[in-house]
N, C-alpha and C positions, 0 to 999 in steps of 0.2 A: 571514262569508260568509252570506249570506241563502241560504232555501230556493231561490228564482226562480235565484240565481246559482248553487249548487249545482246543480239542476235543467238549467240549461242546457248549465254545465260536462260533465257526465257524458254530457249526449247526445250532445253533440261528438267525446269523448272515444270513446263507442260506435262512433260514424259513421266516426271513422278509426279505429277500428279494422277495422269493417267494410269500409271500402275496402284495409285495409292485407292485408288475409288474402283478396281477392278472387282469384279466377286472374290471372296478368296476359299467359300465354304463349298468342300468338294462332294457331290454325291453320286453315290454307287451307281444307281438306275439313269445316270444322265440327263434324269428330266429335269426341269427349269424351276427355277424356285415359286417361281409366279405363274403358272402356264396366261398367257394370255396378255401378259404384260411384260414392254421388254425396256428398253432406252439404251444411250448410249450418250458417250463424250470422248471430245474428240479436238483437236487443233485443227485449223484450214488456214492455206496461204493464197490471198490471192493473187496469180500470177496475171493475168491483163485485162486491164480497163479498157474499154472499148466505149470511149465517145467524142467531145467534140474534141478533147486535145488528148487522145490515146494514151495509156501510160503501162508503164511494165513493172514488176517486183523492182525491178531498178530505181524504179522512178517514185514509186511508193511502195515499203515492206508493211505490210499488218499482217499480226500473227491474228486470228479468230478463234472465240473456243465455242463450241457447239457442244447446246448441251440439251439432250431430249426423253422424253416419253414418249412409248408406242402403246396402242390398244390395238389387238387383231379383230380383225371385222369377221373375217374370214380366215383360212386356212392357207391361204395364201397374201392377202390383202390385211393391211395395218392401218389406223389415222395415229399418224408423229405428230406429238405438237416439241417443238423444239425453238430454240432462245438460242441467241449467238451475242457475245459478245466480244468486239472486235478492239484491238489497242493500236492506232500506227506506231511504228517502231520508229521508223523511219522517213520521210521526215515526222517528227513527232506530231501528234496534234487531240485531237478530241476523242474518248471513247465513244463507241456507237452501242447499240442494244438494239438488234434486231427479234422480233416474235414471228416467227412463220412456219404454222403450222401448215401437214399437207398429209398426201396419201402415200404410202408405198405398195409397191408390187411385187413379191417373190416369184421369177420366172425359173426360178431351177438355177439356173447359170448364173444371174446376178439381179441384183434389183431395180427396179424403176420408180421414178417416183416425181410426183410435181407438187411445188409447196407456191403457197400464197403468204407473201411476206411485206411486213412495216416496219420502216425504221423510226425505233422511238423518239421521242423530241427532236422531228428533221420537221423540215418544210416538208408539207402535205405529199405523200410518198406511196406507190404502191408498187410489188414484184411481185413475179410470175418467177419459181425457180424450175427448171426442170432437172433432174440429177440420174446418177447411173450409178452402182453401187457395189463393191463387189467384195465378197468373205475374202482373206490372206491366210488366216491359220486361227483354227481350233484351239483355245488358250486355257481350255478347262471350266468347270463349273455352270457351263450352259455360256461362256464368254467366247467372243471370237477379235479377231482384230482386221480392220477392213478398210480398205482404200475407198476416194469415191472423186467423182467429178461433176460439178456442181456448176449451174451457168444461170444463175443472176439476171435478169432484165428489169429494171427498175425504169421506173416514170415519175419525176419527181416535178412538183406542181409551185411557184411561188412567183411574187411580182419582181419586176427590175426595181433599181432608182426610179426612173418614172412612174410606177405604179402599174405599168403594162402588166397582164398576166404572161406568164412565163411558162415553158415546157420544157424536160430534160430529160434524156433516155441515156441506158448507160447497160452496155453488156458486160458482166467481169466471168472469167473464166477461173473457176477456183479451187484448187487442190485441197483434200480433206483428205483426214486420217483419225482413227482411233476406234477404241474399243467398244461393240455392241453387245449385249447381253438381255 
C-alpha cells in the first residue's frame, strides 16, 4: 500500500467515522439534547513543527483524532476536557495520547480558547495550546461542523547520554476539523 493510498484510506475511514458518531435524533424545538453539555470529534493534521530541525506535513504526515467533552460555565464560556490521539502515517512510528483539557470562549464570530496539555508515556512534557475555532454549517440536531487552528507549544523535559538534564520546545501549527454538538 502506498503512502497516497494509506493517506486516503484513513481519511475516509475518519469521515465515517465522523458521520457515524454524529447525533442523528432530530428535534422540532431545536434545543440540545443535553443543555449544558456538548463535545465534539474531529481529525487534525499537523502541518509544521517548528523546532530545532523544523519539519512540514512533508516531512512528517500524522493524522490526529480529538475527541472531547465540554461543560458550560457560563453562557458563553465552556471547560473542554478533550483526548487526542495521534498515529504517524508517515514515516510510520509510535501512537501518542495526548489529555489536554482547557477553556473555550464563544465571541459570536468564533471561538477562543487555551488548553493545558500532556503527552502520555513521553518524557516529562508540558503544553500550553492556544486555538481559534470557528462554526462551517449547521448539520441538524443541535450538531454543527467546524474548522479550527490549533498552535501547540510544548516543553519537553529528559536527560541526554551523559545524564545532563535536557530542555526541548517545539511550536506545531495544526489544522483540525469535525463535528461539535
Amino acid at each position: 500500500m502506498t503512502m497516497k493510498t494509506t493517506g486516503i484510506l484513513a481519511c475516509c475511514i475518519s469521515m465515517g467515522l465522523l458521520a457515524a458518531l454524529a447525533p442523528t435524533e432530530a428535534r422540532a424545538d431545536g434545543t440540545s439534547l443535553h443543555p449544558g453539555i456538548g463535545g465534539h470529534v474531529g481529525v487534525a493534521i499537523p502541518l509544521v513543527f517548528l523546532k530545532s530541525n523544523t519539519q512540514t506535513i512533508g516531512d512528517q504526515f500524522t493524522l490526529a483524532y480529538p475527541i472531547g467533552i465540554g461543560f458550560k460555565i457560563t453562557e458563553k464560556a465552556a471547560i473542554d476536557f478533550e483526548t487526542v490521539v495521534a498515529n504517524p502515517i508517515s514515516p510510520r512510528g509510535t501512537t501518542s495520547f495526548t489529555v489536554d483539557p482547557g477553556i473555550v470562549y464563544d465571541t459570536g464570530s468564533f471561538v477562543l480558547g487555551l488548553r493545558l496539555g500532556w503527552d502520555v508515556n513521553a518524557a516529562t512534557n508540558f503544553k500550553v495550546i492556544p486555538l481559534i475555532h470557528k462554526g462551517v454549517a449547521d448539520i441538524g440536531a443541535g450538531a454543527s461542523w467546524f474548522v479550527e487552528a490549533a498552535f501547540p507549544a510544548t516543553l519537553s523535559f529528559s536527560k541526554d547520554i551523559a545524564g545532563v538534564n535536557k530542555t526541548d520546545g517545539e511550536l506545531d501549527i495544526v489544522f483540525h476539523t469535525g463535528i461539535g454538538f
